[in-house]
C-alpha positions in Angstrom: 109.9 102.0 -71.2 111.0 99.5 -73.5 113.7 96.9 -72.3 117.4 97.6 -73.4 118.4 95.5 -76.3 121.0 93.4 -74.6 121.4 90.8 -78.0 125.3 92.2 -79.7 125.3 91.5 -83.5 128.4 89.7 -84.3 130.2 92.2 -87.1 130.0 90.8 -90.3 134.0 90.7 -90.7 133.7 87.8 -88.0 131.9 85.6 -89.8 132.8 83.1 -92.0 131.7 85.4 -95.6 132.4 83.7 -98.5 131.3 83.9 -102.1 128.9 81.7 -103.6 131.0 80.3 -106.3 133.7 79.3 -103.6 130.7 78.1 -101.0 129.5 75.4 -103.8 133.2 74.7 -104.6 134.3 74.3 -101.3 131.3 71.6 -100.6 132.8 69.3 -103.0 129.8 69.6 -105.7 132.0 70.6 -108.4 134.8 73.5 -109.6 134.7 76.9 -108.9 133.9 77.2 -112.8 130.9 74.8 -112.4 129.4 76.8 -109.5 129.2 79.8 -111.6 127.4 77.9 -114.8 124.9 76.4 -112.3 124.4 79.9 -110.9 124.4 81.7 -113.5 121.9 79.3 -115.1 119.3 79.9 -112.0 119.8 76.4 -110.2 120.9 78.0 -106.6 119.0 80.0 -103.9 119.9 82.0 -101.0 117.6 82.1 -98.3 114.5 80.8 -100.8 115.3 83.4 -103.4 117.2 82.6 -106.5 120.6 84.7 -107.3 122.8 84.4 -111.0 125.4 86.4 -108.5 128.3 83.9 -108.5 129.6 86.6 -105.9 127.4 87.0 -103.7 128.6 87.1 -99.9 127.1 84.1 -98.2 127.1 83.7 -94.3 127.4 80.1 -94.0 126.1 80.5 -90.1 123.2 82.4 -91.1 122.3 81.9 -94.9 120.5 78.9 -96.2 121.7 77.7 -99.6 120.1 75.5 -101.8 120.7 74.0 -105.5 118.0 72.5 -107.6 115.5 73.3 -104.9 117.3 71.0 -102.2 119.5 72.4 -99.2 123.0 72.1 -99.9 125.5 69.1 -98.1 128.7 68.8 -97.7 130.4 66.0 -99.4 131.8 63.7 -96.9 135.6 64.5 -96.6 138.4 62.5 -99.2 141.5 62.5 -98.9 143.4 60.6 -101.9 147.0 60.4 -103.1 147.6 60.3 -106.3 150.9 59.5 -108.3 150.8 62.0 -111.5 152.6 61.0 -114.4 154.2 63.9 -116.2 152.2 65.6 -118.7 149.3 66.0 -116.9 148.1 69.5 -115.2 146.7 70.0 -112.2 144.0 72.3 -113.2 140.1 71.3 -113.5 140.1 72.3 -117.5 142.6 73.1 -119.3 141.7 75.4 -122.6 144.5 73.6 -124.8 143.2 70.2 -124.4 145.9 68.6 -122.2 144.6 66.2 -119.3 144.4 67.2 -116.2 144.6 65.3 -113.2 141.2 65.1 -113.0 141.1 62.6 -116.1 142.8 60.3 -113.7 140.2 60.2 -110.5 137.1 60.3 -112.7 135.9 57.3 -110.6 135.2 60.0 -107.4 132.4 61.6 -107.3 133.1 64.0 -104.8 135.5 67.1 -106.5 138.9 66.8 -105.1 141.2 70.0 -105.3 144.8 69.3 -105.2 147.0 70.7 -102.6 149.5 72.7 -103.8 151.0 71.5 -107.6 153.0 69.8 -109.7 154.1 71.0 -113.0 153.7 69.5 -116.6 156.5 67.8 -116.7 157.1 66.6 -113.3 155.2 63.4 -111.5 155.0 62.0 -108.1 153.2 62.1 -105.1 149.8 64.6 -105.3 147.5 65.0 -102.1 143.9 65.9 -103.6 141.0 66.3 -101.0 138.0 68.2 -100.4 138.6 69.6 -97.1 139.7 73.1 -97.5 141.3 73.7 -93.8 143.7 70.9 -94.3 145.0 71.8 -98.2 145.2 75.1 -96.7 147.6 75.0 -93.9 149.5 71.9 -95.9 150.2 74.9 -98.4 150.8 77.9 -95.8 154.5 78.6 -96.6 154.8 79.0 -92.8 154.1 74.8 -92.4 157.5 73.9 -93.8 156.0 71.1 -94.2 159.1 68.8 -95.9 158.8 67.4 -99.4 161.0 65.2 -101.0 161.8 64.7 -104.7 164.1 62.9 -106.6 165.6 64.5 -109.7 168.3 63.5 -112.6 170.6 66.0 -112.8 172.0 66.9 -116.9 175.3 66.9 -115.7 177.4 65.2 -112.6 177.4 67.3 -110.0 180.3 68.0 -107.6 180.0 67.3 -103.7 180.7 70.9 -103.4 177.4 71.8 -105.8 175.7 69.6 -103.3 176.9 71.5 -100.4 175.6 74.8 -101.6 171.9 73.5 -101.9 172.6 72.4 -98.6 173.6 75.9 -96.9 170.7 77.6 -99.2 171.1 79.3 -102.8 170.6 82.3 -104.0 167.4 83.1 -105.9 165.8 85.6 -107.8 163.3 85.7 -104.9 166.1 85.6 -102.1 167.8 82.8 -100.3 166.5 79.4 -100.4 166.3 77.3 -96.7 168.7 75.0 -96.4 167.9 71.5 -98.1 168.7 67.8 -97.2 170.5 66.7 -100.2 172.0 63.3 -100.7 174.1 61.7 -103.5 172.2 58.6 -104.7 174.5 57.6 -108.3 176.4 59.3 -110.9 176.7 58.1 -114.5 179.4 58.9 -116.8 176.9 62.1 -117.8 174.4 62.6 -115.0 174.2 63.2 -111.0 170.7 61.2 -109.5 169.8 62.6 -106.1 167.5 63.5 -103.6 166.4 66.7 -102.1 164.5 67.8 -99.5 163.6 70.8 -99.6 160.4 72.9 -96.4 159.2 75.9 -98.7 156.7 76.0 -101.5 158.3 78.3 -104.3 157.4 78.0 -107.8 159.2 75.5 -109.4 161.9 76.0 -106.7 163.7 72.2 -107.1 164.4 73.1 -111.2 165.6 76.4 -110.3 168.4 75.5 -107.4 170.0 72.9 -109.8 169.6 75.7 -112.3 171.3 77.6 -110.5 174.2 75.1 -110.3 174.3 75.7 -114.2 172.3 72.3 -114.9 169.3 71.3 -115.6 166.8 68.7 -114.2 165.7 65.9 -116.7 163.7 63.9 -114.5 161.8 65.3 -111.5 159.4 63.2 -109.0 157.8 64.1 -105.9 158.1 61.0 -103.8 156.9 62.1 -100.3 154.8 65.2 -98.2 155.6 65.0 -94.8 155.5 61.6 -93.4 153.1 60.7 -96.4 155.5 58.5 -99.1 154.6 57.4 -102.7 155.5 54.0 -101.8 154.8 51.7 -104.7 151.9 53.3 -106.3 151.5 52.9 -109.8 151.7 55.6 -111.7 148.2 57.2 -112.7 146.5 55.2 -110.1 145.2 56.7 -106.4 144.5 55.5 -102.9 142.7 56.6 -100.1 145.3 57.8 -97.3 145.6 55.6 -94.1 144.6 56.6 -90.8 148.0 56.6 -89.9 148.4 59.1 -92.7 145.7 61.0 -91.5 146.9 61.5 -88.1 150.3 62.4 -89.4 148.4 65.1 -91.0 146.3 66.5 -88.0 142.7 64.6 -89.3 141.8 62.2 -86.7 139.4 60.2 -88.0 139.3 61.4 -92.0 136.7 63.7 -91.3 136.2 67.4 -90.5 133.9 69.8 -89.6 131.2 69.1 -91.6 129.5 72.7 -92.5 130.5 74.2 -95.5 133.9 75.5 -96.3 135.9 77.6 -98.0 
């Protein structure tokens, strides 16, 4: 009588599945786009057999994966901040030829993502790292995780004006939080100020003093969390400190080092 099989396969919605394309990614070897022209072009392997499938399921706990014949590594884990001037996107590529972000840190070798955005035409402080956990619960609208701006207002506004970004506005997409707003100057035409703000919303800063019937002329992100700008030059990066690293729940600038995603 054969013994009872007492080994439980772990489900496969347990484990940590993830496509290809977002397993190279994730490893810091290069952008999702990247991933797919390498696979595509036969360079990867799954368990010694090649795939072109960009989206394939891998199990990183079971599958081997390998590119150019040798078994992939993760990238040791960077974190940098980098002050983006305006103009510049935060995408890899951009198919009208603007720089990106990535013109500016063409000195790493490892690919950085950035955590969360900045638009066109705002600049300031821009976390980029490789380790997906962290950009990951940075972003999770459910961190609150402060960020501070500064922004030039195109008109003065009135103390009053100020108090309603304080209480929380009224957006297309429902209320805002409420926002630590403070007066810095007025000139004869414009209010300078800075805000405060613990959510993530798309372009939410321009939109509240839009909503004030004004508009922002100036816009920079000056500090995440306990993480400040300080007196970075603008279009240059450093590593963050290990103060800065604590602050942000990485002990010692590194992570777990298997593949993530």
């Amino acid at each position: 009588m054969r013994a009872p099989n007492t080994h439980r396969e772990e489900p496969a919605a347990k484990r940590p599945l993830k496509t290809l394309e977002r397993v190279l990614s994730k490893a810091g070897l290069g952008s999702r786009t990247e991933a797919r022209r390498w696979i595509h072009a036969g360079r990867v392997s799954v368990n010694g057999r090649e795939t072109q499938n960009p989206d394939q399921w891998v199990d990183m706990e079971r599958d081997r994966v390998s590119v150019d014949g040798k078994p992939l590594r993760v990238q040791e884990r960077l974190y940098i901040l980098l002050y983006k001037p305006t103009g510049y996107i935060t995408t890899y590529k951009d198919p009208e030829g603007r720089p990106t972000v990535y013109d500016l840190t063409t000195d790493i070798s490892t690919f950085l993502s950035p955590v969360g955005r900045l638009d066109l035409d705002t600049s300031g402080l821009l976390l980029m790292t490789n380790d997906t956990q962290l950009a990951e619960r940075i972003t999770n609208p459910e961190s609150h995780l402060p960020k501070t701006y500064l922004v030039k207002s195109s008109k003065v506004l009135t103390d009053e004006q100020l108090q309603q970004m304080r209480d929380g506005l009224d957006l297309s997409d429902g209320p805002t939080r409420p926002a630590i707003v403070s007066r810095l100057r007025d000139s004869a035409k414009y209010t300078h100020l800075e805000i405060t703000i613990t959510e993530g919303r798309n372009r939410q800063v321009r939109r509240m003093i839009e909503a004030l019937d004004a508009r922002v002329l100036k816009l920079v992100r000056v500090q995440i969390g306990d993480i400040r700008i300080g007196t970075l030059t603008i279009g240059k990066w450093r590593h963050l400190t290990p103060p800065e690293l604590q602050a942000l729940g990485v002990n010692d600038g590194r992570s777990d080092r298997r593949p993530q995603g």
